[in-house]
C-alpha positions as CSV (number, residue, x, y, z in Angstrom):
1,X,-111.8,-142.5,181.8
2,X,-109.0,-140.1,182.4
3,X,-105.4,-141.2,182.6
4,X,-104.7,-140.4,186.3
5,X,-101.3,-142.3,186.3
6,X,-100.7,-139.9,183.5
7,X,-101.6,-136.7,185.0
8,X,-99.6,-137.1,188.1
9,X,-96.6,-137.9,186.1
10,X,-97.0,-134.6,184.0
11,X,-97.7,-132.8,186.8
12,X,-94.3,-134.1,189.2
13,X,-92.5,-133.1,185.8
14,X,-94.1,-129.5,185.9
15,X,-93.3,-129.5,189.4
16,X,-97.0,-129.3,190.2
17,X,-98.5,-130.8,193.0
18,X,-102.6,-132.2,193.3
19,X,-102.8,-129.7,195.8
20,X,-101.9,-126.4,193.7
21,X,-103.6,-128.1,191.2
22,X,-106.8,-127.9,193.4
23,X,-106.6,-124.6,194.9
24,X,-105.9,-122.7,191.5
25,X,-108.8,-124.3,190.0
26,X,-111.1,-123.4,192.9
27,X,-111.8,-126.6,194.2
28,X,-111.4,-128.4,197.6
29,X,-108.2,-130.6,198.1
30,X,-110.1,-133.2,199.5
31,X,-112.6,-133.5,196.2
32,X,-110.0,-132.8,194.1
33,X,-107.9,-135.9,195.6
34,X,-111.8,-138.3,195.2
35,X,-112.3,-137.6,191.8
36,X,-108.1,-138.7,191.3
37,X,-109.1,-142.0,193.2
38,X,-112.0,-142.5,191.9
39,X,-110.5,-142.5,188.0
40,X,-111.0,-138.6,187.5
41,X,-114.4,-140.0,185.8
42,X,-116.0,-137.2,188.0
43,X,-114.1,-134.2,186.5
44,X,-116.3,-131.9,184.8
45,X,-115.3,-130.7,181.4
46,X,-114.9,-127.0,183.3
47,X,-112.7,-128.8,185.5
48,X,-110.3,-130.0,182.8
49,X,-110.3,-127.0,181.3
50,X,-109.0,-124.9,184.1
51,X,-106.2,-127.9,184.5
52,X,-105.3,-127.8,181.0
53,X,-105.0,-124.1,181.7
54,X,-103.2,-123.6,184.8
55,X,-100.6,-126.9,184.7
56,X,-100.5,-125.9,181.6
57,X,-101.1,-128.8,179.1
58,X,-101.0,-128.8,175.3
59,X,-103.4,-130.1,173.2
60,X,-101.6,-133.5,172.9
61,X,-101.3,-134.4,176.1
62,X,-104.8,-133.1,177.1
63,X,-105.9,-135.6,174.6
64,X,-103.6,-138.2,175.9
65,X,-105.0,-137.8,179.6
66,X,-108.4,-136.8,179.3
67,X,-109.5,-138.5,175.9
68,X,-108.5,-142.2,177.0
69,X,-111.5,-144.9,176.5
């Protein structure tokens, strides 16, 4: 399960929105903004690559996020 509470709080710090999250990783607002609701359970591990990419994360708070059971 991914740490959504987590990822939105990282990304309002990185002055980052869900929605420039979305379009620089190619995907639709709208799906983007289900898989958040839905847990992130959804994102593919290409998906969370581009985000660590273009938010940008480092390594510990990737694991933080994305490697929570």
């Amino acid at each position: 399960m991914v740490d959504t509470l987590k990822l939105k709080e990282l990304l309002t710090k990185k002055n980052m929105t869900q929605e420039k999250v979305a379009a620089a990783i190619g995907m639709d607002r709208s799906t983007f903004y289900r898989k958040m609701k839905g847990g992130g359970e959804s994102f593919t591990i290409g998906d969370i690559q581009k985000m660590v990419e273009v938010i940008p994360l480092t390594k510990g708070e990737a694991k933080d996020i994305f490697l929570t059971s």
